[in-house]
C-alpha positions, 0 to 999 in steps of 0.5 A, spaced: 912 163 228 918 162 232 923 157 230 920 153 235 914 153 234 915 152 226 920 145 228 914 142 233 908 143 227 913 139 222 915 134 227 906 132 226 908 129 219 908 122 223 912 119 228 919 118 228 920 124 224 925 128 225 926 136 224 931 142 224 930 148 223 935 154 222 933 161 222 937 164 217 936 171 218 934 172 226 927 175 223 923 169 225 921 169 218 925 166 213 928 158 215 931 152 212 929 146 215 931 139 215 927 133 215 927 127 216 922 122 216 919 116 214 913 118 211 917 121 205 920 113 203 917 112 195 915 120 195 919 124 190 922 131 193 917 135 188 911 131 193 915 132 200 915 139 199 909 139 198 906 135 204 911 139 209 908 146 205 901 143 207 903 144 214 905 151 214 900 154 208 897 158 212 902 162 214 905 162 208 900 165 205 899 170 210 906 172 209 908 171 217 913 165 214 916 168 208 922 163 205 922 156 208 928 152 204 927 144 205 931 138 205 928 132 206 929 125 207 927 118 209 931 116 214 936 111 211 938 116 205 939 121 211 944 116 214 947 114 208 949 121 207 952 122 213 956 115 212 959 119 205 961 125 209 
């Protein structure tokens, strides 16, 4: 799964998310990607992951992504974090 490939499957969580996925050793297995969306408000960080993880199980398990580190947001915590910095 490309890097490409992986932000446009996390882009389908809901309208108005956004996604940034970084290939952290240019093997296109291991990412970190940042996400951003609406869908997340009310979740807990613990239920978050596990929506996005849902996504991508199946490549996951069959080993073609290897580590995906996660940070989520809603959009307003998304903003007032970049307010702070």
């Amino acid at each position: 799964m490309t890097p490409i490939e992986l932000k446009k499957r996390l882009e389908t969580l809901a309208p108005q998310t956004q996604v940034e996925v970084s290939d952290l050793t240019g093997t296109e297995n291991h990412y970190q990607a940042v996400i951003i969306s609406p869908l997340f408000a009310g979740k807990m960080i613990l239920e978050q992951h596990r929506i996005v993880l849902g996504l991508v199980q199946s490549e996951v398990d069959s080993g073609e992504v290897h580590a995906l580190t996660l940070k989520t947001y809603t959009p307003e915590q998304f903003n007032s974090l970049n307010k702070n910095n």
